[in-house]
Structures are given as C-alpha cells and as structure tokens.
C-alpha positions as CSV (number, residue, x, y, z in Angstrom):
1,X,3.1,-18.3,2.3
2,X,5.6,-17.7,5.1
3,X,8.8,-16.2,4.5
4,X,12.1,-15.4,6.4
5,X,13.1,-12.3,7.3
6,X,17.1,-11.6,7.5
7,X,16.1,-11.0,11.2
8,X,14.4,-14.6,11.2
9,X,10.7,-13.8,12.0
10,X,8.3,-15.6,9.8
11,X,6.0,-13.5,8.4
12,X,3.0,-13.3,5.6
13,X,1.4,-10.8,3.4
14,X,-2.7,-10.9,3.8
15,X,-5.6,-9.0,2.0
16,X,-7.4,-6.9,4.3
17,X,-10.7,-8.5,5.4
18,X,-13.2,-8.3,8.2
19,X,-11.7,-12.1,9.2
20,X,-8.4,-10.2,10.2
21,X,-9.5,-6.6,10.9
22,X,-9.1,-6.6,14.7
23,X,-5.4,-8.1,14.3
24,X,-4.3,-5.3,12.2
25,X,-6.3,-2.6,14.4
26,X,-4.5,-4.3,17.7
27,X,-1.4,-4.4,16.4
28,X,-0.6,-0.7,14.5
29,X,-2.1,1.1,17.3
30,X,0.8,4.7,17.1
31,X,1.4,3.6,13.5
32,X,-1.9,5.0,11.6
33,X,-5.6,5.9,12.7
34,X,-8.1,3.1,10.7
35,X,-11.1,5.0,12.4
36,X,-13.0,4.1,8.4
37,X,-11.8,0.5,8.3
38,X,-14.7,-1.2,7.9
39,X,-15.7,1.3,5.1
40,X,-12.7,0.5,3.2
41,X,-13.1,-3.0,3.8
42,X,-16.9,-2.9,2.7
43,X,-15.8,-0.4,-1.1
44,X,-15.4,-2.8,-3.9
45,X,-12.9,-0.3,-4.9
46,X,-10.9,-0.4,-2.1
47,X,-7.7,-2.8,-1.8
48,X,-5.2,-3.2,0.9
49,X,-2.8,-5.8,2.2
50,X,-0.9,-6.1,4.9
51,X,2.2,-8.0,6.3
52,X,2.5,-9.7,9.9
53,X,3.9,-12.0,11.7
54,X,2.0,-14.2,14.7
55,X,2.5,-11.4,17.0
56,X,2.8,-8.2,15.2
57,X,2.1,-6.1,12.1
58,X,5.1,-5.1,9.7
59,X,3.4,-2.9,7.3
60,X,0.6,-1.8,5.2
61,X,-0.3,-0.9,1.5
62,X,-3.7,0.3,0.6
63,X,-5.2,2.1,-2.7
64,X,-8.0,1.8,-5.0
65,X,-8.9,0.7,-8.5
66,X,-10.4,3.9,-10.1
67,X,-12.9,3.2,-13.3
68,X,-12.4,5.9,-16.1
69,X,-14.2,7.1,-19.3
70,X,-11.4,6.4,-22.2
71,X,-9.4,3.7,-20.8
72,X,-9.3,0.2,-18.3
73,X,-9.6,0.7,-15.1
74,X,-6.2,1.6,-13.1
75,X,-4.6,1.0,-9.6
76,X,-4.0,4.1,-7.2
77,X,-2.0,3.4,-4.5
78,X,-2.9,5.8,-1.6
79,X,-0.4,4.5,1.4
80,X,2.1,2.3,2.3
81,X,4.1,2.1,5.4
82,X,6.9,-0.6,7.6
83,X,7.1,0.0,11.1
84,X,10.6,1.5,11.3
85,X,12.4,-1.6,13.1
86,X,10.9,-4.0,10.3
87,X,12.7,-1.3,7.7
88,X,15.0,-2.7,4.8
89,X,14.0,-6.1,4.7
90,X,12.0,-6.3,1.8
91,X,8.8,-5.7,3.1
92,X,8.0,-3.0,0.8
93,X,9.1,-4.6,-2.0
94,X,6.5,-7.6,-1.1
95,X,3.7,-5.2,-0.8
96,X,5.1,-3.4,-3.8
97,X,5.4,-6.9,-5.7
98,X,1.7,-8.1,-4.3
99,X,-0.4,-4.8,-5.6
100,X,1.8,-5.4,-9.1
101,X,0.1,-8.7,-9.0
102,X,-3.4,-7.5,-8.1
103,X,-3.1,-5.1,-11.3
104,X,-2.2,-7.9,-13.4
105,X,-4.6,-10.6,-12.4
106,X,-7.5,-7.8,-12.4
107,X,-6.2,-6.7,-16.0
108,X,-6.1,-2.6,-14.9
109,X,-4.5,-0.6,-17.2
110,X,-1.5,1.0,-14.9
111,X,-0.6,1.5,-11.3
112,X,0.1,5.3,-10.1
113,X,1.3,6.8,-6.5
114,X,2.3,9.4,-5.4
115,X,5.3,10.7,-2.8
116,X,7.5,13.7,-2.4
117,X,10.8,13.9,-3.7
118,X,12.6,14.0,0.1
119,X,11.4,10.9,0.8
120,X,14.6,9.3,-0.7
121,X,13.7,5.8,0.6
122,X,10.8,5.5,-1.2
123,X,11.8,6.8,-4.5
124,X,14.4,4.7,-4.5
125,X,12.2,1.7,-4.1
126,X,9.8,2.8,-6.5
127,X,12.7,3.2,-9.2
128,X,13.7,-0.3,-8.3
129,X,10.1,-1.8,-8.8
130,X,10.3,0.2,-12.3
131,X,8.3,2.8,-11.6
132,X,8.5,5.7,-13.5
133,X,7.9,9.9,-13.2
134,X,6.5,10.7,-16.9
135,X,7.0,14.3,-16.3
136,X,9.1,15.6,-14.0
137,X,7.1,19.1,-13.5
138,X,3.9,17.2,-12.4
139,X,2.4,19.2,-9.4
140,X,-0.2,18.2,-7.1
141,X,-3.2,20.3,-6.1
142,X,-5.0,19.9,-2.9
143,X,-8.5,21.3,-1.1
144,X,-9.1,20.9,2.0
145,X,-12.6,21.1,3.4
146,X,-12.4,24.7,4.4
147,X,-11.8,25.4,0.9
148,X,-14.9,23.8,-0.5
C-alpha cells in the first residue's frame, strides 16, 4: 500500500523480515544500532515494522507479544522512532495504527508501552491513538547487569 506524504514522497509500512533486513540496516545507519537483528527477526515473539520509501527509511516500531499465566497473550511495544525530517506526518500514527491491527488480528488481550512524561510528542500521540495511563503513580524499576 503506497501512500502520500504532505511532503509527497510515497512511502509504505513493511513487517520486518530477513527479505528486507539489509534495506533497513542501510538506510538507519546514526538512527539506532540493530547489532541483534537477525535474533529478533528469528523470535516468534518478536514483531516489528517499519516505514520507507524507495530510497530511505522513515521510521521504526518494534515490541513483543508476551504469553502470561491468567490472561491472553498481550502486545509490548518496546520502540518506536521517525527520523526527525519525516516528523509530523503521520508516520507514527501508521505504525501506531499497524501494531493496533497486529493485536487485533492475533486476538492479544491489550497493547502496553512505555515513555516518560517529557516526551510531550509522544504522549500526545499516544492519547490520540486512545491510549490510556491506568494509574498515574506507576514507576518503573530497572537493573542493569552490574546489578545482577
């Protein structure tokens, strides 16, 4: 499916696959370090997509379904990122859009992310794709290797 972009570049969301590995890896070199792609392309777990046109990449979105003991399996969505001069043209909201439809067509029970409270941009997207903070003193913990 190509679209138009308000700056008129035709462009197209893709899965991530081996087929199209080394386009993405050409094409965001500054913009992320894939050193584990073909392990995330191998997990079954693993999901990502990615938008591009012929000659470049626009951005990313990656996560993983996560099985659990009580309930369906759900969506975590561990990055997503547009190259700065492809910003505010509904890029994220396509990536956004496309893991909202991988969730639905693989029946998983919710979708969950997680980003900090100064990035304003993203909030603000998240709020417009319905997303919702169930309680607003969640905190996240962290270890590092050197502290395990």
């Amino acid at each position: 499916m190509l679209k138009k972009l308000k700056k008129q570049i035709d462009y197209k969301i893709e899965k991530l696959t081996k087929d199209n590995r080394d386009f993405l890896l050409k094409n965001l070199i500054g913009e992320a370090e894939l050193t584990y792609i073909d392990d995330f392309i191998k997990d079954q777990n693993a999901i990502g997509y990615f938008v591009r046109s012929e000659t470049d990449v626009l951005g990313y979105i990656h996560g993983y379904k996560l099985t659990r003991l009580q309930n369906r399996p759900m969506l975590y969505i561990h990055n997503m990122s547009v190259k700065k001069k492809y910003r505010h043209l509904g890029i994220g909201t396509l990536m956004m859009e496309t893991m909202k439809q991988y969730a639905k067509q693989n029946d998983l029970s919710k979708i969950f992310l997680l980003t900090s409270k100064s990035n304003e941009q993203a909030a603000a997207l998240f709020e417009k794709e319905k997303g919702k903070v169930p309680h607003q003193d969640d905190m996240v913990f962290v270890w590092d290797k050197e502290d395990f």
